[in-house]
ChimeraX commands (.cxc) that place a marker at each C-alpha (Angstrom):
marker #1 position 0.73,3.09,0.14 radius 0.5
marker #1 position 4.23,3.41,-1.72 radius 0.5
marker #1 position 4.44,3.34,-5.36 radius 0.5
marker #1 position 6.95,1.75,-7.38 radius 0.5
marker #1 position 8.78,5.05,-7.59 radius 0.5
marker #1 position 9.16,5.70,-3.95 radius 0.5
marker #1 position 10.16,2.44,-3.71 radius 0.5
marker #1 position 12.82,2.94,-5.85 radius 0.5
marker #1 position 13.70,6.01,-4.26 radius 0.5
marker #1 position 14.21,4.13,-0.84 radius 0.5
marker #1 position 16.81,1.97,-2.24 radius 0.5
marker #1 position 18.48,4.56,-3.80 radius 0.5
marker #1 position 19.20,6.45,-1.00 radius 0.5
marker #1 position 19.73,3.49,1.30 radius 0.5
marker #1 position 22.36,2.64,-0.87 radius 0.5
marker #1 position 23.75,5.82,-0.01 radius 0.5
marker #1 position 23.38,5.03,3.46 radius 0.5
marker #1 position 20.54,7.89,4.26 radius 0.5
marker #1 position 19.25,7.12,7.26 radius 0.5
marker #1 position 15.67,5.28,7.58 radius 0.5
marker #1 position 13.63,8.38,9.29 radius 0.5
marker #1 position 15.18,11.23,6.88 radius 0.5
marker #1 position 14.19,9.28,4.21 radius 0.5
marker #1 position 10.25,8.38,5.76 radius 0.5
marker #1 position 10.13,12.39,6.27 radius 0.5
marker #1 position 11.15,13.53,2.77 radius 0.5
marker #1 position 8.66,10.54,0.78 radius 0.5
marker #1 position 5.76,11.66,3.69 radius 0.5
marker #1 position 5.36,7.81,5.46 radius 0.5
marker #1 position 6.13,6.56,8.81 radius 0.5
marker #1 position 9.92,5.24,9.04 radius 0.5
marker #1 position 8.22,1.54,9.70 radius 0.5
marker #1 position 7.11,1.88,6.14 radius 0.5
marker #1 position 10.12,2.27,4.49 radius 0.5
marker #1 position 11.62,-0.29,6.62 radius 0.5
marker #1 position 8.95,-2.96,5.72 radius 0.5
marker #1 position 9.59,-1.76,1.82 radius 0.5
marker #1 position 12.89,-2.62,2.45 radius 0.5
marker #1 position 12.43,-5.91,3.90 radius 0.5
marker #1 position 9.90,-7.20,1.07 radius 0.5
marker #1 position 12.93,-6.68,-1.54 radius 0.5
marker #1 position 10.68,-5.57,-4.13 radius 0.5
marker #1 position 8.13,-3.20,-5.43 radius 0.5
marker #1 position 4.85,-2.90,-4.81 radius 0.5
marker #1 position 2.72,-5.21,-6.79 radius 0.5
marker #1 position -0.06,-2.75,-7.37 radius 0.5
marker #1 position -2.79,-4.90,-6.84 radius 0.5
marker #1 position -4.97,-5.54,-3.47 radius 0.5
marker #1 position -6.87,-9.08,-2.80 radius 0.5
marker #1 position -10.72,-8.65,-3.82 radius 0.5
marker #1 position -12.71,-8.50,-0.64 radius 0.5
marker #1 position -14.83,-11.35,0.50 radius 0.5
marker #1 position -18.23,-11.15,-0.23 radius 0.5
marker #1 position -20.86,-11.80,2.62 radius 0.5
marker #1 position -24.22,-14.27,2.70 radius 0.5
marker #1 position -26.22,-12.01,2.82 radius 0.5
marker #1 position -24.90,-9.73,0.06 radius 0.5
marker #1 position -28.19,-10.95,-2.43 radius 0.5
marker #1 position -31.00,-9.26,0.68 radius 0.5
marker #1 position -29.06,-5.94,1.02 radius 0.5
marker #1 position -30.69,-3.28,-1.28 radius 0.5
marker #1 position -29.35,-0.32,-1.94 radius 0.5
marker #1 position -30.54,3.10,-1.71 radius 0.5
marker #1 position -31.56,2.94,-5.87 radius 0.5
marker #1 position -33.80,0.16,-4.65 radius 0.5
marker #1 position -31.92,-2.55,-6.62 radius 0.5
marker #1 position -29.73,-5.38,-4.64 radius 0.5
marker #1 position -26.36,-5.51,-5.44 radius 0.5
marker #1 position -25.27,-7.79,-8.24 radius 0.5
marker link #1:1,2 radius 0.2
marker link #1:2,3 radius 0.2
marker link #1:3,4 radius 0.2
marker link #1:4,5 radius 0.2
marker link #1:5,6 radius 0.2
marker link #1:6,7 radius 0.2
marker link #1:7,8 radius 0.2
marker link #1:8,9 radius 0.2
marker link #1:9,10 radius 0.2
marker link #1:10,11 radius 0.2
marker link #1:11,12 radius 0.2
marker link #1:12,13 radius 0.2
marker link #1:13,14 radius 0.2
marker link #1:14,15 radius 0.2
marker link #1:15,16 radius 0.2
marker link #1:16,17 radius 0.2
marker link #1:17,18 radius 0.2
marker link #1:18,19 radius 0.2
marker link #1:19,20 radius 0.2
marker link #1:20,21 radius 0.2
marker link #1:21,22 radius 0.2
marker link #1:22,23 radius 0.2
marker link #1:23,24 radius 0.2
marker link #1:24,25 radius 0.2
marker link #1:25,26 radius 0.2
marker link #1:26,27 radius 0.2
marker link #1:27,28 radius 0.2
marker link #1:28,29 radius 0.2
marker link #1:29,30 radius 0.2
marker link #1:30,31 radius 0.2
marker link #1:31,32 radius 0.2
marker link #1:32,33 radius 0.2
marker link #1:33,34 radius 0.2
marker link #1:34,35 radius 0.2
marker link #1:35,36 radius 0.2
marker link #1:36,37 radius 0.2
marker link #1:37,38 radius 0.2
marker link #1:38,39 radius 0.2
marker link #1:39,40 radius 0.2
marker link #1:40,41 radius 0.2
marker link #1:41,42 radius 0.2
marker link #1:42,43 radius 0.2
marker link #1:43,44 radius 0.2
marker link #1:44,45 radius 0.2
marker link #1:45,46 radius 0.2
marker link #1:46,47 radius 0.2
marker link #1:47,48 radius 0.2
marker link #1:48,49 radius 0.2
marker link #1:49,50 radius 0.2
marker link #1:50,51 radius 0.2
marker link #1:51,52 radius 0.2
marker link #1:52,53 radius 0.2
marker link #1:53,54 radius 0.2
marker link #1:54,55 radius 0.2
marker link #1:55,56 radius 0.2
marker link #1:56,57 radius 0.2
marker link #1:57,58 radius 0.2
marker link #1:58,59 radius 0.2
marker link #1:59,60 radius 0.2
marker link #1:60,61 radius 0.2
marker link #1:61,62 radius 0.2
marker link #1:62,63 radius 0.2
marker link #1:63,64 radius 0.2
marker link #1:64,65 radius 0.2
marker link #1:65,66 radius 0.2
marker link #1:66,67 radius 0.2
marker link #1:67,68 radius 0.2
marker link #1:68,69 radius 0.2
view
């Protein structure tokens, strides 16, 4: 996952007309990753959707013995 800082990064050097896969191999990521930063137009928001709980989330127990709240 990018941080805000990368992102930044990948615009700056864009800008400077870097190309897409020397950029991916300095930050570490695959070049599709910068390319879908680029294409959102933004920073990361930082925050991920809370999973879903399940039905049957009050008959699991875990291994303290309790269920999970």
């Amino acid at each position: 996952m990018l941080r805000k800082e990368d992102w930044m990064d990948i615009k700056a050097q864009v800008s400077e007309r870097v190309y897409l896969k020397d950029v991916a191999r300095e930050l570490g990521v695959h070049p599709k990753t910068v390319s879908r930063a680029l294409k959102r137009g933004g920073p990361p928001w930082g925050r991920r959707p809370k999973g879903r709980r399940s039905k049957l989330d009050p008959f699991f127990v875990r291994a303290g013995g309790q269920a999970r709240p």
